[in-house]
C-alpha positions as CSV (number, residue, x, y, z in Angstrom):
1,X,13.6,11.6,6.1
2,X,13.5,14.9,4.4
3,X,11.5,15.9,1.4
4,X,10.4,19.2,-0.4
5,X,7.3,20.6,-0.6
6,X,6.2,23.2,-3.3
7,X,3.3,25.4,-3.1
8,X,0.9,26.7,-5.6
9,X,-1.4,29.2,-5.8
10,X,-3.7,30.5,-2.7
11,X,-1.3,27.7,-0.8
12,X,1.6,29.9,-1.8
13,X,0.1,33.1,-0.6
14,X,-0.8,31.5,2.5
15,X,2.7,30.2,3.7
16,X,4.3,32.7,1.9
17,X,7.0,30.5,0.3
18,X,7.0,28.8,-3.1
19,X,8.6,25.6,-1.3
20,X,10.5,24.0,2.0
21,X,12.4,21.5,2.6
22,X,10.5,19.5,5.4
23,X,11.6,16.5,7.9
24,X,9.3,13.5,8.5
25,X,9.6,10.2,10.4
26,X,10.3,7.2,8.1
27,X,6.8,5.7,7.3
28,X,5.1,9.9,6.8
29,X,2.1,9.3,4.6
30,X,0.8,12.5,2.8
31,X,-1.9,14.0,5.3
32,X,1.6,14.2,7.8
33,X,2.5,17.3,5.7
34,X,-1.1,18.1,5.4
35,X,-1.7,18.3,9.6
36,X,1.8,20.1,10.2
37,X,0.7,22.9,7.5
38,X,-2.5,23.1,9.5
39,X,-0.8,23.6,12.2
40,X,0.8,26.7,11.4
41,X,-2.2,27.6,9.0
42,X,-5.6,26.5,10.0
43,X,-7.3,27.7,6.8
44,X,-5.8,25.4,4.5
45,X,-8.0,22.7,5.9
46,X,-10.8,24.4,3.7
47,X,-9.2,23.4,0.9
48,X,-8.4,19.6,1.4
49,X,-11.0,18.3,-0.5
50,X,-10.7,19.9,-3.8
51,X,-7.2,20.4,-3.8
52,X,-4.4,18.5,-6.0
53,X,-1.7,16.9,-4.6
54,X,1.1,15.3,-6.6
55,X,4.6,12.9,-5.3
56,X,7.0,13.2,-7.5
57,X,4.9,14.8,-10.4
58,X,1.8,11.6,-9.7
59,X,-1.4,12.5,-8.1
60,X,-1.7,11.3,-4.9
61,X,-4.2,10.9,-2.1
62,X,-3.5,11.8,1.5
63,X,-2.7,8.2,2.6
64,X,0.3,8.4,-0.4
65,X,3.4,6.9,1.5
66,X,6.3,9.4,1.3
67,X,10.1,8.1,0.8
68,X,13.4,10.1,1.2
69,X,13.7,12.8,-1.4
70,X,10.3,13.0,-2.5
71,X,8.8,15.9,-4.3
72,X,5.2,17.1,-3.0
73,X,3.5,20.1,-4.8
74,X,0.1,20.9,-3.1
75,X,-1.9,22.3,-6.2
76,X,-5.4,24.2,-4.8
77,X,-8.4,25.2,-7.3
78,X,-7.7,27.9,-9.4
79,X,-10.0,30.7,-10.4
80,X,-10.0,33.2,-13.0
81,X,-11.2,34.6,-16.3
């Protein structure tokens, strides 16, 4: 199944893309994504557990079940003044 991914913030500067298109095996829960993006970028593991995720604009947890089509937006902490 395919879905898109759309990053945010220190997660976009770290893959350098604002979002993919990404293919999973039917039954992909959300920490699926989460392992394959540590994969290519080990850091992002630091920000597991404070970051936001959302599928399909909901906040979801990394056992989230992903279907066909869906939207995930990977939303870390932001800082400033």
């Amino acid at each position: 199944m395919k879905v898109k991914v759309k990053y945010f913030a220190v997660c976009h500067e770290m893959f350098g893309r604002e979002e993919e298109d990404m293919e999973l095996p039917e039954g992909a829960v959300l920490m699926d994504i989460l392992k394959r993006l540590e994969a290519e970028v080990p850091e992002i593991a630091e920000f597991y557990e404070v970051m936001q995720m959302a599928v399909n604009w909901e906040y979801a947890t990394e056992q989230t079940k992903l279907s066909e089509g869906d939207e995930i937006a990977l939303i870390p902490p932001v800082t400033g003044g």
